[in-house]
PyMOL CGO cylinders between C-alpha atoms (Angstrom):
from pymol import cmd
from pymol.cgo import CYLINDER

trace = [
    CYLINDER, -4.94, -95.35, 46.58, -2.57, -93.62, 48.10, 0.3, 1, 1, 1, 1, 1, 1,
    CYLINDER, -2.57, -93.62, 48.10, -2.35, -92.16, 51.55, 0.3, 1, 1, 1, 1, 1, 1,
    CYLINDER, -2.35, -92.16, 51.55, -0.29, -89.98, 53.98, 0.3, 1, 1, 1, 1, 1, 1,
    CYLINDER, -0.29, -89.98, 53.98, -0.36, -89.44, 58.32, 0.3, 1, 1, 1, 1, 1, 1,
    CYLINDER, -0.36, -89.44, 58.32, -0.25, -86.31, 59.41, 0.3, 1, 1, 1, 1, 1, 1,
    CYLINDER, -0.25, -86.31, 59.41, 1.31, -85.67, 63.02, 0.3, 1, 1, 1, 1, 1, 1,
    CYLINDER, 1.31, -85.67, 63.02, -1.24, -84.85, 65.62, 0.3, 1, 1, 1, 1, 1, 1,
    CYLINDER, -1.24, -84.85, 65.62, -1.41, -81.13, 66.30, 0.3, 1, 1, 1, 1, 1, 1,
    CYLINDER, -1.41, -81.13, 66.30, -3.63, -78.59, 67.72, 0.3, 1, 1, 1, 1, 1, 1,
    CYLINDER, -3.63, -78.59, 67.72, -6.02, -76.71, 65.59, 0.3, 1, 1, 1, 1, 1, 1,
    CYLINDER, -6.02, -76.71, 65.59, -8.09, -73.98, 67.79, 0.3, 1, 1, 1, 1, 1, 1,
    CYLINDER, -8.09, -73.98, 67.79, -11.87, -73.41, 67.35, 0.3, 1, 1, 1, 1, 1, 1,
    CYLINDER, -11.87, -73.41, 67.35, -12.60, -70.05, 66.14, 0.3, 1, 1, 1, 1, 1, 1,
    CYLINDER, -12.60, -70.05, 66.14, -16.74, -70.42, 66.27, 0.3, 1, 1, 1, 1, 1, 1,
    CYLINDER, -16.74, -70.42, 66.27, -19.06, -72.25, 66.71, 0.3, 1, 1, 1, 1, 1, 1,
    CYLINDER, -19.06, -72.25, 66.71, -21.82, -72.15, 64.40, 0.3, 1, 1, 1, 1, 1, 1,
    CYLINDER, -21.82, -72.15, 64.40, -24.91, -74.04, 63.30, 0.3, 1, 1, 1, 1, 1, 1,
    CYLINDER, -24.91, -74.04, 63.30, -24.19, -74.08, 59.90, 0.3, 1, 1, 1, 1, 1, 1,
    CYLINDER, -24.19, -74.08, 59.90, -21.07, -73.51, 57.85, 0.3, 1, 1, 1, 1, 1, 1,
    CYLINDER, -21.07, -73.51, 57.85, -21.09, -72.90, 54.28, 0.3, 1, 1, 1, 1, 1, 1,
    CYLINDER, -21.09, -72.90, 54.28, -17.92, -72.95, 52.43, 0.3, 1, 1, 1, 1, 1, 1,
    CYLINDER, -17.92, -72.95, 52.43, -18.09, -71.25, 48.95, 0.3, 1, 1, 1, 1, 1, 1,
    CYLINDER, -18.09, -71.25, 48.95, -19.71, -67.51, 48.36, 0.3, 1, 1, 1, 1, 1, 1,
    CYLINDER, -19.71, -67.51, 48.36, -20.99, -68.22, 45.02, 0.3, 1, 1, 1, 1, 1, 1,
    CYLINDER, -20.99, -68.22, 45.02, -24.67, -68.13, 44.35, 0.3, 1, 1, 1, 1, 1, 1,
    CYLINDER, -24.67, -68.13, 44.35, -25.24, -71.33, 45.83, 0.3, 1, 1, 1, 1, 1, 1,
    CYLINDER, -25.24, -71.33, 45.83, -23.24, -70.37, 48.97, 0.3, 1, 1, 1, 1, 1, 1,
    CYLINDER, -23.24, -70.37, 48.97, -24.79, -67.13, 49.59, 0.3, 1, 1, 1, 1, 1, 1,
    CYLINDER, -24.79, -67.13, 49.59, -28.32, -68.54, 48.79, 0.3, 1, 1, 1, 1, 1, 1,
    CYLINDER, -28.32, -68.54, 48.79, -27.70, -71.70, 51.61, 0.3, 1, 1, 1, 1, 1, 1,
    CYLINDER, -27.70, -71.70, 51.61, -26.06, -69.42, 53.63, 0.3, 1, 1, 1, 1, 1, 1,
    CYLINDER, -26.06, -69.42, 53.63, -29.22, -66.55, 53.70, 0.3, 1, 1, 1, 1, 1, 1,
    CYLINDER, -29.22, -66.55, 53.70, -31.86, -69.56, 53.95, 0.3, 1, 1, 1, 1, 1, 1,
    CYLINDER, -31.86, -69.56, 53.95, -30.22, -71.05, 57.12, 0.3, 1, 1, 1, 1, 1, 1,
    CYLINDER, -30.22, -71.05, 57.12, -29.77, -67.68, 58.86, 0.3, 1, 1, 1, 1, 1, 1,
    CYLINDER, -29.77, -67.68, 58.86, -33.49, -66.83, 58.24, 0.3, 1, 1, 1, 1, 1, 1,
    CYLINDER, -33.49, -66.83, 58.24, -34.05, -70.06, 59.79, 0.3, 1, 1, 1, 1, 1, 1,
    CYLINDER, -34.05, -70.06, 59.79, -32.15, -69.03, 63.02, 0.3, 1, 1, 1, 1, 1, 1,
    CYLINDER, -32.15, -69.03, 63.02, -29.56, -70.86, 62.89, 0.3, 1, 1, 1, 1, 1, 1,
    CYLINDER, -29.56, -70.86, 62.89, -26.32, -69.63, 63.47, 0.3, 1, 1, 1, 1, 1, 1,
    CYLINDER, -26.32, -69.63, 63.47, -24.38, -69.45, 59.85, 0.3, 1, 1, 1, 1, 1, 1,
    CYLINDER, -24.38, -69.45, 59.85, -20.81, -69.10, 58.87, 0.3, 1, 1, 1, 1, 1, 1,
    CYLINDER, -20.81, -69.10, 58.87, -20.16, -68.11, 54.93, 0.3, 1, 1, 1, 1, 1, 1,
    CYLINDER, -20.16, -68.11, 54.93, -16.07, -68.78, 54.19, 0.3, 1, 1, 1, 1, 1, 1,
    CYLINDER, -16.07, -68.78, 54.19, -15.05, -67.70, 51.00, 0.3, 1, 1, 1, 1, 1, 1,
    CYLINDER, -15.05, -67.70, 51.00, -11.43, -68.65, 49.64, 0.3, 1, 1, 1, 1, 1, 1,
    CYLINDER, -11.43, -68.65, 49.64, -11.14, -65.34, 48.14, 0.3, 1, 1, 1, 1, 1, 1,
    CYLINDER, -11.14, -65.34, 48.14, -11.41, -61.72, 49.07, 0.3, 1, 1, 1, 1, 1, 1,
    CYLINDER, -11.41, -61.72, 49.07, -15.74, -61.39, 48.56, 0.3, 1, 1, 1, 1, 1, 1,
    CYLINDER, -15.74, -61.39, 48.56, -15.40, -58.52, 46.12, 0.3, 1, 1, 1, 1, 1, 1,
    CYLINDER, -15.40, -58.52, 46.12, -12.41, -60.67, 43.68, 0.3, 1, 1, 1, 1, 1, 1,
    CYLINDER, -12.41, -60.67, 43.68, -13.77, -64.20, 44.11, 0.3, 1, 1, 1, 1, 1, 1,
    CYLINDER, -13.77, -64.20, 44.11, -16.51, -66.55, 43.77, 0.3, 1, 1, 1, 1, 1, 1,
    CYLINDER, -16.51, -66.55, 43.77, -18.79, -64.17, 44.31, 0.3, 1, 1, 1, 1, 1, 1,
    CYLINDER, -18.79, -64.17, 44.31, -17.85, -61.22, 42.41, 0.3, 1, 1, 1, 1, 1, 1,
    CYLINDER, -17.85, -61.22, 42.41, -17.38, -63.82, 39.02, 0.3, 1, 1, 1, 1, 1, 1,
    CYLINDER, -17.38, -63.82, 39.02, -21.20, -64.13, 39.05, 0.3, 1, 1, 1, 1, 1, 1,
    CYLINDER, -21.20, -64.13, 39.05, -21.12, -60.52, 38.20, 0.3, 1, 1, 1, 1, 1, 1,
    CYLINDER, -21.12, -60.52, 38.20, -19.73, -60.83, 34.76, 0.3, 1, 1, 1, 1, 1, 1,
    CYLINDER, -19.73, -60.83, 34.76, -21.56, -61.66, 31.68, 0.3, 1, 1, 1, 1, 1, 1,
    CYLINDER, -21.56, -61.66, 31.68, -20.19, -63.46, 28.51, 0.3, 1, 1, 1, 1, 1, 1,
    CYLINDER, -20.19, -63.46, 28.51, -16.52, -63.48, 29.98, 0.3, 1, 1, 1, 1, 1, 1,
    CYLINDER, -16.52, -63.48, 29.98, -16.04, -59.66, 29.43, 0.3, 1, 1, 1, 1, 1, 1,
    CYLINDER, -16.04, -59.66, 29.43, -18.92, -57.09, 30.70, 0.3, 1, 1, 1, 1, 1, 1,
    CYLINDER, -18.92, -57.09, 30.70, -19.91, -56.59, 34.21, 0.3, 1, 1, 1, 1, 1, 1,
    CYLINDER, -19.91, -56.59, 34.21, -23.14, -56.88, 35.30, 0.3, 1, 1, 1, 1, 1, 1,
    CYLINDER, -23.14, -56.88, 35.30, -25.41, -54.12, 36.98, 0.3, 1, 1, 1, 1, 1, 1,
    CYLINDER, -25.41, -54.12, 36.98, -24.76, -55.96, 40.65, 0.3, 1, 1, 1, 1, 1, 1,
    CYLINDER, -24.76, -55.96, 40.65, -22.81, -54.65, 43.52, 0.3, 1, 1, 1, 1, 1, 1,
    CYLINDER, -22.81, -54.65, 43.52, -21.51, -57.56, 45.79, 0.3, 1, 1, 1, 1, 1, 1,
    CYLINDER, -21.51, -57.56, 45.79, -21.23, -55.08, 48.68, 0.3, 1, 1, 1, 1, 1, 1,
    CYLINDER, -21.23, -55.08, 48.68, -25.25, -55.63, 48.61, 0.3, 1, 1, 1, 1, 1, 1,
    CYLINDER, -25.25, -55.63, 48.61, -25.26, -58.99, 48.68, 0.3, 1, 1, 1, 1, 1, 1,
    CYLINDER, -25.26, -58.99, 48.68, -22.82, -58.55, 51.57, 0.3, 1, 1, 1, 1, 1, 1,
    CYLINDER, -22.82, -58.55, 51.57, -25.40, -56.37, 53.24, 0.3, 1, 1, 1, 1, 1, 1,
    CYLINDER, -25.40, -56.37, 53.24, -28.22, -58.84, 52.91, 0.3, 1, 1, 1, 1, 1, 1,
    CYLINDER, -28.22, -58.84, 52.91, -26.25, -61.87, 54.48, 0.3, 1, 1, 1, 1, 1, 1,
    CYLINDER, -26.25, -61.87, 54.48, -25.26, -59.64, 57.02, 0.3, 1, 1, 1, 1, 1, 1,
    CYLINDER, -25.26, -59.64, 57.02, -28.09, -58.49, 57.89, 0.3, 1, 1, 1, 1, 1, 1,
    CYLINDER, -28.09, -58.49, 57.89, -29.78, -61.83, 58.18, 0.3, 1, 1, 1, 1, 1, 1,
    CYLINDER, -29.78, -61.83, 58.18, -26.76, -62.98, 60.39, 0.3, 1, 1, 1, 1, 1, 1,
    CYLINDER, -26.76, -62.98, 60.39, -24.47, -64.90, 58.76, 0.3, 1, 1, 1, 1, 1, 1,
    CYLINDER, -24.47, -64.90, 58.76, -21.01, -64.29, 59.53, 0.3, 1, 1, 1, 1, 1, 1,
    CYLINDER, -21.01, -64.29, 59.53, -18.54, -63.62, 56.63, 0.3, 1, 1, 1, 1, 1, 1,
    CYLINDER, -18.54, -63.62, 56.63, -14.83, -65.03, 56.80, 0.3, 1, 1, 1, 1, 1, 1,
]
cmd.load_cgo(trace, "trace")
């Protein structure tokens, strides 16, 4: 296997949170709203813009229609349970 070294450097801490999730698919979101209604701090990183990626693809069906679902509610929901969307 190959490997590579990286130089040192200095990455600064933007939070600090209790959980991170990485990934606002269904799974995301859904580990993301359980830990936050636990009380833990939670941070939700998506790749992609919320409404374009991960989360948004759940909305279509077959490859071609959209769904009935508007990701700004599931935005509101995580939100208001207080996880922290990057």
């Amino acid at each position: 296997m190959k490997s590579f070294c990286e130089p040192t450097r200095e990455i600064p801490v933007l939070d600090e949170v209790d959980v991170l999730v990485v990934g606002a698919g269904p799974a995301g979101c859904g580990a993301a709203l359980a830990a936050a209604r636990q009380g833990m701090k939670t941070l939700l990183v998506e790749q992609f813009n919320f409404r374009v990626g991960t989360a948004a693809a759940v909305a279509v069906q077959d490859g071609v229609r959209p769904r009935d679902v508007d990701v700004s509610k599931v935005q509101e929901r995580l939100r208001a349970a207080g996880v922290t969307l990057a």
